[in-house]
Backbone bond lengths (Angstrom), bond angles and torsions (degrees), N, CA, C in turn:
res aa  C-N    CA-C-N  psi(-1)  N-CA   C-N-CA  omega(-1)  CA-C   N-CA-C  phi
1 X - - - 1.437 - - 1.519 108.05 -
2 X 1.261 135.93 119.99 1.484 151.35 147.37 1.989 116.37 -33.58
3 X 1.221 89.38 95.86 1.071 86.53 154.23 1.436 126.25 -40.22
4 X 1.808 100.29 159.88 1.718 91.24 -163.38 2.206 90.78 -92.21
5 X 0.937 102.87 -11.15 1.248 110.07 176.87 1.254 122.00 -61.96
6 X 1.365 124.38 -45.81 1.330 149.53 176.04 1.468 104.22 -75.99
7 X 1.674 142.93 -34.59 1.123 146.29 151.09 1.580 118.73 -48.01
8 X 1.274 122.16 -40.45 1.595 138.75 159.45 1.460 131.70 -49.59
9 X 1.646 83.74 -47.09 1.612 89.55 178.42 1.541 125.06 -88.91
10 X 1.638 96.94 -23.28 1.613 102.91 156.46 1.598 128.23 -62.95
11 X 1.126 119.48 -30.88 1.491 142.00 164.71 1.313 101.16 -66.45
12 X 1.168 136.64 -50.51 1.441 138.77 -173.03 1.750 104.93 67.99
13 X 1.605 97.40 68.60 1.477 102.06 -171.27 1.631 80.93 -148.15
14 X 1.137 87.16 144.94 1.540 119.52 176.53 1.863 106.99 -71.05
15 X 0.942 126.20 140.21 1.826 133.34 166.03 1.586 95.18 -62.26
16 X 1.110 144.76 84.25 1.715 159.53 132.39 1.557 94.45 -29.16
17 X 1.286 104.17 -56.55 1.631 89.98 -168.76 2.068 103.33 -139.26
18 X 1.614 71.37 160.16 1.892 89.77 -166.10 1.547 86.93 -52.85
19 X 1.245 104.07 161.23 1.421 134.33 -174.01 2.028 96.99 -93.58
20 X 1.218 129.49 -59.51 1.018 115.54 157.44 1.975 148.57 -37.35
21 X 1.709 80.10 -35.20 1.718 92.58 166.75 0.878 119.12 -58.80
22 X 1.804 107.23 -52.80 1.240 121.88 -171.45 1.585 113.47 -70.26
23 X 1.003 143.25 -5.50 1.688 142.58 174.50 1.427 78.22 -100.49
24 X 1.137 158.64 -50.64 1.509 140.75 -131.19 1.493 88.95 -84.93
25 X 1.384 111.99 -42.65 1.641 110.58 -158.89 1.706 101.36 -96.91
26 X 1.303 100.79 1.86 1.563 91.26 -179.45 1.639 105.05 -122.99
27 X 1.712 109.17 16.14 1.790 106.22 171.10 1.341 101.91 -50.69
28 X 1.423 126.26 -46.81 1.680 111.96 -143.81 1.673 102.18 -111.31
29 X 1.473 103.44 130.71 2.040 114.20 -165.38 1.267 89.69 -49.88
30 X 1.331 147.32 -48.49 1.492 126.80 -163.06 1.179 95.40 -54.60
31 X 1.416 141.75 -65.58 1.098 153.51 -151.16 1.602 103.42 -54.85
32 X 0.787 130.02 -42.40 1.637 147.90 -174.70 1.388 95.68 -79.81
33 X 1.096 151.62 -56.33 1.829 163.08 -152.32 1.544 94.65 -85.64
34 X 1.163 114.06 -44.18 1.685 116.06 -178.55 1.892 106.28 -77.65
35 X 1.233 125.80 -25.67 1.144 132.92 159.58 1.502 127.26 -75.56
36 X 1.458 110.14 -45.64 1.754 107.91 142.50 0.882 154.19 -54.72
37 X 1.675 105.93 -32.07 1.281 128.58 151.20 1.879 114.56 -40.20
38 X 1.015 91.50 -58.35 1.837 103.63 -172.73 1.163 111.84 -69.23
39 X 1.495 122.45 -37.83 1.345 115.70 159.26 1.493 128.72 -45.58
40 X 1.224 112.40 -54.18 1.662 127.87 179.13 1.317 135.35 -62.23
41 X 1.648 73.14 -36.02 1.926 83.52 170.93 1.665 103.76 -86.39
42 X 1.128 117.28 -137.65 1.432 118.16 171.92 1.374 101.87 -128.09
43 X 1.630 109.08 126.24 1.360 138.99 178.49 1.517 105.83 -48.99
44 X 0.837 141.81 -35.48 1.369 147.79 -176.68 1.691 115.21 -81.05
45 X 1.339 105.45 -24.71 2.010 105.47 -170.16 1.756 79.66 -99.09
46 X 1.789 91.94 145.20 1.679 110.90 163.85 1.551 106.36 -73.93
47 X 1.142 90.71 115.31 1.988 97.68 158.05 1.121 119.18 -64.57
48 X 1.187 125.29 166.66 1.739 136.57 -148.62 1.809 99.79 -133.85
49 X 1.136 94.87 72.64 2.088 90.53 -175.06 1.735 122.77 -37.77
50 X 1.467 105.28 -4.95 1.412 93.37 -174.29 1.939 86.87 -95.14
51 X 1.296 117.34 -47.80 1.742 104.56 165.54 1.079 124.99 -47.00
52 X 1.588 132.15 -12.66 1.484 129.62 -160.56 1.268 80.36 -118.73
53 X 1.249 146.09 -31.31 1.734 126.73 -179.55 1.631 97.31 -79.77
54 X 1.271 136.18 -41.22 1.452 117.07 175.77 1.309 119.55 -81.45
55 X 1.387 116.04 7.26 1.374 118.54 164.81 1.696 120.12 -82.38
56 X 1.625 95.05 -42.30 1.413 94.78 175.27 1.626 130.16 -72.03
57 X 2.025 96.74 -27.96 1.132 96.74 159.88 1.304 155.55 -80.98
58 X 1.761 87.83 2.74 1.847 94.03 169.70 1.754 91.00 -98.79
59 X 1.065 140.18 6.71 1.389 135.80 -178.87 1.784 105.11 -88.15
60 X 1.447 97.64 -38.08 1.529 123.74 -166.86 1.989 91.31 -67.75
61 X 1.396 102.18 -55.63 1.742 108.10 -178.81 1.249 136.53 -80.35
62 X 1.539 96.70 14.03 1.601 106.71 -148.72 1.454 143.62 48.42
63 X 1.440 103.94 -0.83 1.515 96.61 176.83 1.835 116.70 -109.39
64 X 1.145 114.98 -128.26 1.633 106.03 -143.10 2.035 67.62 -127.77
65 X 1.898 108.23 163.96 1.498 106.57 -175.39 1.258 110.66 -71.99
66 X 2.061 112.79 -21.53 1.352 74.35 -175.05 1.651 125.29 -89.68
67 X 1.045 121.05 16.92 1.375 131.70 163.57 1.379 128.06 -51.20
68 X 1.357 108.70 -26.82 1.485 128.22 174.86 0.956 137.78 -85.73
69 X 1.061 110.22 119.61 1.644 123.74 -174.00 1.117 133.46 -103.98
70 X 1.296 128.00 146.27 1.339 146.08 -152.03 2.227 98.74 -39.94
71 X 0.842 108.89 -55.16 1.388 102.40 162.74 1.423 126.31 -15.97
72 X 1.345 95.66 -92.17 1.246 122.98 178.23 1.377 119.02 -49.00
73 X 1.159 106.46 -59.44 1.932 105.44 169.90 1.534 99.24 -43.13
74 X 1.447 107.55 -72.94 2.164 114.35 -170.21 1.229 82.83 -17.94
75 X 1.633 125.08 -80.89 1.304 125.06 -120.55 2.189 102.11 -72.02
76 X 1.456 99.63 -15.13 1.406 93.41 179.74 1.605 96.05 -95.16
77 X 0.848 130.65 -5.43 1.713 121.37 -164.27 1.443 79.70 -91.33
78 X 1.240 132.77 -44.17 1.259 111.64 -158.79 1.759 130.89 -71.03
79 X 1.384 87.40 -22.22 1.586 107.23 -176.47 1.583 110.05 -94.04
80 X 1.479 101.84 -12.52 1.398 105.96 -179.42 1.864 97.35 -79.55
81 X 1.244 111.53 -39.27 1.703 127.15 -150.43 1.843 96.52 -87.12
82 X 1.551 110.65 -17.16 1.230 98.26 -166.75 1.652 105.34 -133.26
83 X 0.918 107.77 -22.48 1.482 110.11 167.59 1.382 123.50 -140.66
84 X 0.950 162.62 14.93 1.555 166.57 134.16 1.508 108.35 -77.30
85 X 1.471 130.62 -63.95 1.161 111.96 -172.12 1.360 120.55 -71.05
86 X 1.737 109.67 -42.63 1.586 94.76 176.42 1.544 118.56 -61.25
87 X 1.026 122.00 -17.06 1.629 113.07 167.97 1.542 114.76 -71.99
88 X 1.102 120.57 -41.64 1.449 130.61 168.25 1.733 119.72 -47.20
89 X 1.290 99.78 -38.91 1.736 125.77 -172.21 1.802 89.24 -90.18
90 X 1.334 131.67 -34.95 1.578 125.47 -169.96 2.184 93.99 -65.92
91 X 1.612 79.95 -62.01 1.872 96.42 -175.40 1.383 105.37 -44.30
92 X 1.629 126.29 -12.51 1.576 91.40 -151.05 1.254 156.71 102.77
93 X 2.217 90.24 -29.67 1.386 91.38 -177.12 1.749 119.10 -82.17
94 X 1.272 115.42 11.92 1.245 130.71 -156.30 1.555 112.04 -174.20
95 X 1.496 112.08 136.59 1.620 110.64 150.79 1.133 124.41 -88.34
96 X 1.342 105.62 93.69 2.028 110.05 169.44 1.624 108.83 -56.75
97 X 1.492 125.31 108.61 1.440 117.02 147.97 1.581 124.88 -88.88
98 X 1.128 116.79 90.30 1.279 128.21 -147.76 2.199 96.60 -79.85
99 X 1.079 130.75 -14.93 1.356 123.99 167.55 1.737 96.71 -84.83
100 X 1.123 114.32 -51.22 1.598 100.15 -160.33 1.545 93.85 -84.65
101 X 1.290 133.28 29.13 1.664 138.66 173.47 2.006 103.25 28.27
102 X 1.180 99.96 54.62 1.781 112.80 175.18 1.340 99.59 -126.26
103 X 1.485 112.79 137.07 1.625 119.43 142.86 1.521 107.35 -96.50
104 X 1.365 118.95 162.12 1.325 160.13 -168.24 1.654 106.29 -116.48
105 X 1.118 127.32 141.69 1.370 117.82 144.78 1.710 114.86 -112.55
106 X 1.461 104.73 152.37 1.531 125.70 -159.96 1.491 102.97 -79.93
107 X 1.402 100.74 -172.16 1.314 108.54 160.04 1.494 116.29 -96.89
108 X 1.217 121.46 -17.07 1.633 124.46 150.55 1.422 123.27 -69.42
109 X 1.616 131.12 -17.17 1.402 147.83 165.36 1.847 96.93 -26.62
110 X 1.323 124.19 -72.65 1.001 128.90 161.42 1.212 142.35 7.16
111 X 1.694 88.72 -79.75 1.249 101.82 -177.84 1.363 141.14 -96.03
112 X 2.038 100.34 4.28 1.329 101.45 165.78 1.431 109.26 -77.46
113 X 1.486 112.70 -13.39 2.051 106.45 -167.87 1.649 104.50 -55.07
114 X 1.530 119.37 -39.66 1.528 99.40 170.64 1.190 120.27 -60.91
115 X 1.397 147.58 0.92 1.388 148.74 171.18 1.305 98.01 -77.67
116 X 1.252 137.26 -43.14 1.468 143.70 -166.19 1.913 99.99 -77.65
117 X 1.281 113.05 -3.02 1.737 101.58 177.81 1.303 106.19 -134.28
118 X 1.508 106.37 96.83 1.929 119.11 -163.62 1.357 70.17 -131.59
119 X 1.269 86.13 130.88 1.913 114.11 154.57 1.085 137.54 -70.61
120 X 1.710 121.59 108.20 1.649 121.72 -157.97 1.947 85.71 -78.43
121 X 1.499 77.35 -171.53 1.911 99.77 -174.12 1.595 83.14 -81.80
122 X 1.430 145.37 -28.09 1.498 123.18 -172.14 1.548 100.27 -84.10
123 X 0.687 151.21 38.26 1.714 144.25 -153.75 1.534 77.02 -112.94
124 X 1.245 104.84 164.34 2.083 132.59 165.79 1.155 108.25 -66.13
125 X 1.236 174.50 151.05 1.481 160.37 123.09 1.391 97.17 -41.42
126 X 1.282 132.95 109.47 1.879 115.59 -170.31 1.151 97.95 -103.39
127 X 1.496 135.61 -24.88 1.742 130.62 -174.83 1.548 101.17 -63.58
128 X 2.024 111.40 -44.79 1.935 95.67 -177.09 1.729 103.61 -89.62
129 X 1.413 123.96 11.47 1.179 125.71 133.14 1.714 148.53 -38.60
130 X 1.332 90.29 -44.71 1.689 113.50 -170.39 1.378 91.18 -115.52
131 X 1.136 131.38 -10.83 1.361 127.25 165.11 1.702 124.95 -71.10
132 X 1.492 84.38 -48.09 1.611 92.77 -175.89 1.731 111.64 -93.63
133 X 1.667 94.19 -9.78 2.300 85.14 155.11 1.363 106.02 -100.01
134 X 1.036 123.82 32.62 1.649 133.87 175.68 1.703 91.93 -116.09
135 X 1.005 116.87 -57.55 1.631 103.65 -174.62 1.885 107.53 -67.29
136 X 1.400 97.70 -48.97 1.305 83.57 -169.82 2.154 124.64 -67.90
137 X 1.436 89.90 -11.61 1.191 118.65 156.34 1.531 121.88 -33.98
138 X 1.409 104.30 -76.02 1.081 135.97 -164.01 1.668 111.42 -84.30
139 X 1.431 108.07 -30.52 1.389 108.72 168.54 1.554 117.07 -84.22
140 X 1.216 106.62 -8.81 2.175 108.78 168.34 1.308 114.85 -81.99
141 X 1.800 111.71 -26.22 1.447 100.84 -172.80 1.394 91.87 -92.94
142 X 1.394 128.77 -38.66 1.868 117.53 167.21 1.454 98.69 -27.91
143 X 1.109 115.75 -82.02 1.716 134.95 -179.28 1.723 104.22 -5.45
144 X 1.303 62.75 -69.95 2.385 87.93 -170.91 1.712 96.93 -53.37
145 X 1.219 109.20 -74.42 1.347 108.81 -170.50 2.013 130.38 -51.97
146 X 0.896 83.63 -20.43 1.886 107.53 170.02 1.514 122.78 -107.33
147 X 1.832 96.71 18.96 1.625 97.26 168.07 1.760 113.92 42.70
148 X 1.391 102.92 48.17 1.468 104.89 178.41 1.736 113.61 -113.12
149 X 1.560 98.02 110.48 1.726 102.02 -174.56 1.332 123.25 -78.88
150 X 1.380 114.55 131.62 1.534 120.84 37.03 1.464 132.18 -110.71
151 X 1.699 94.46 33.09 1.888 107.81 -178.44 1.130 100.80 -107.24
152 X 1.339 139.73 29.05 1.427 120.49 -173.76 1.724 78.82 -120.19
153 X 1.474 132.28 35.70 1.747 112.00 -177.38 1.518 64.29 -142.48
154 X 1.178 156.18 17.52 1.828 145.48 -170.96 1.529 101.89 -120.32
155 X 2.061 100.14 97.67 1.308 101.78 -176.32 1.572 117.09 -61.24
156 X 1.515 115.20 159.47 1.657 115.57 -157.96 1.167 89.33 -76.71
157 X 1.148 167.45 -20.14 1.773 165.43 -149.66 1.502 94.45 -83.79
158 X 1.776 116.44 -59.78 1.412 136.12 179.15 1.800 104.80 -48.93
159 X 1.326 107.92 -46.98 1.407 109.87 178.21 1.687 110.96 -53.94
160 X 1.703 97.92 -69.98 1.839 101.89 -172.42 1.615 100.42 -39.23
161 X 1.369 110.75 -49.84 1.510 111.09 -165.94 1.564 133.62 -23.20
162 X 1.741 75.76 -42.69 1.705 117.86 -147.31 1.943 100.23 -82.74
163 X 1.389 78.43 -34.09 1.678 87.92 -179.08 1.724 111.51 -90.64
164 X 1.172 122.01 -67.09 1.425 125.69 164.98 1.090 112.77 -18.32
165 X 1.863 130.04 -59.14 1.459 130.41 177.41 1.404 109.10 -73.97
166 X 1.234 141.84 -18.61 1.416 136.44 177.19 1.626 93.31 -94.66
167 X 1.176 154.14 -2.61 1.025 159.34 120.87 1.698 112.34 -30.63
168 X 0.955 94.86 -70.68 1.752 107.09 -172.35 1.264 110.75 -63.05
169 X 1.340 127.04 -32.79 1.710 141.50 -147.68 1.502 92.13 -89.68
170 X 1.585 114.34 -44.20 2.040 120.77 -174.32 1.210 89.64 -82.77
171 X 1.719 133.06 -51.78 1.510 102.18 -164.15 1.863 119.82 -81.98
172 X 1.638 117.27 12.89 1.104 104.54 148.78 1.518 119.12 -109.86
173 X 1.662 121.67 6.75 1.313 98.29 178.68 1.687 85.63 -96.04
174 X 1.431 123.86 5.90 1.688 119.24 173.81 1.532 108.51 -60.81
175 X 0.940 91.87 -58.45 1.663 121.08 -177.59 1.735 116.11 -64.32
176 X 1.237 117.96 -17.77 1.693 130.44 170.45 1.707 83.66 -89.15
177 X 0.951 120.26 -108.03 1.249 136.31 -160.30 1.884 109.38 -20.36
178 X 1.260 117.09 -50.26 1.873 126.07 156.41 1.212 114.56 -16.29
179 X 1.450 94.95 -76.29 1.454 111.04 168.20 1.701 145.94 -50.25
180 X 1.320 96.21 -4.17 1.428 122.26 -164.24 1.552 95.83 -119.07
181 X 1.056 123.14 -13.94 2.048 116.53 172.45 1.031 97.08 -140.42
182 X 1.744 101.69 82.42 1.627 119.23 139.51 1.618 102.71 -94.04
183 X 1.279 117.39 131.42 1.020 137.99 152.42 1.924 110.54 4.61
184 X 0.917 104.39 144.82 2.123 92.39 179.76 1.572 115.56 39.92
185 X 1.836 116.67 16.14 1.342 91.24 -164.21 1.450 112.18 92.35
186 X 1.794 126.99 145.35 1.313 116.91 134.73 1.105 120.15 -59.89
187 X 1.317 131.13 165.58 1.377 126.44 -177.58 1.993 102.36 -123.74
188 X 1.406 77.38 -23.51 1.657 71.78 175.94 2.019 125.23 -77.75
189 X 1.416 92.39 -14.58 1.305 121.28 158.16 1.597 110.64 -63.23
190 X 1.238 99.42 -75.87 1.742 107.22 -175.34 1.368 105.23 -36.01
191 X 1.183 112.84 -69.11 1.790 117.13 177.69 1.657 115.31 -36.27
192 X 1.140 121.23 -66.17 1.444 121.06 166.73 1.348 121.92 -30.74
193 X 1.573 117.31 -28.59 1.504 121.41 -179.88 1.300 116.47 -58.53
């Protein structure tokens, strides 16, 4: 598991917020889905809590919103309207406007989303990843540069190539795989299934 420190400094983002807040306010999956939510959409437009409770609740059922029924939404609007958001709106992580039924995201909105990308036990190890195409990297152009065969007949164009695309190939399966350990799963994924 990644430290949340080591998640920060790869981001090259400052700790905005305590590391404790952020697990306190992000124990419960609504709580996390309403923070993903804000990520995905655009941080700047007010969300509409009666769309964000039938969002979570076709996320919550696995299926798609319009599957959901008046039930099921109530039962998330209600916990969203009476206990999750105003705690969310106390922390900060959000402006609850509780008459015009909109959230806001903050200027802390942000910075809980790195709380939402903790590394399960299935994750890649990607640091002895980038380590070991760093050595082997580094031991072809030794290779190349010391006329050592059968790299001293491997024109240098073939080399950059070789590296640039094994470059490109980890930082999008980096970037697939990221995306794939949010916390509980995406859910907006799950639903699509």
């Amino acid at each position: 598991m990644a430290a949340i420190e080591d998640v920060l400094a790869i981001k090259n983002r400052s700790p905005t917020v305590e590391a404790d807040t952020a697990f306190d306010i992000l124990s419960n999956q609504r709580r996390r889905m309403v923070v993903q939510m804000l990520e995905e959409t655009s941080l700047a437009e007010p969300l509409d809590i009666d769309y964000l409770s039938r969002q979570i609740a076709a996320w919550e059922q696995g299926t798609s919103i319009d599957q959901i029924d008046y039930t099921d939404r109530k039962s998330v609007y209600t916990s969203l309207q009476q206990l999750h958001l105003p705690a969310m709106d106390e922390a900060e992580v959000i402006d609850f406007d509780e008459r015009a039924g909109t959230i806001t995201a903050t200027e802390d909105t942000e910075g809980y989303t790195v709380y939402l990308e903790v590394v399960n036990d299935e994750d890649v190890p990607w640091h002895g990843y980038y380590l070991g195409l760093a050595a082997i990297s580094g031991s072809l152009l030794l290779a190349l540069s010391l006329d050592v065969a059968p790299f001293d007949n491997l024109p240098v164009f073939a080399v950059y190539a070789f590296l640039t695309v094994s470059l490109l190939v980890s930082a999008v399966a980096h970037t697939y795989f990221a995306r794939q350990r949010r916390v509980n799963t995406d859910p907006i994924q799950e639903a699509d299934r």
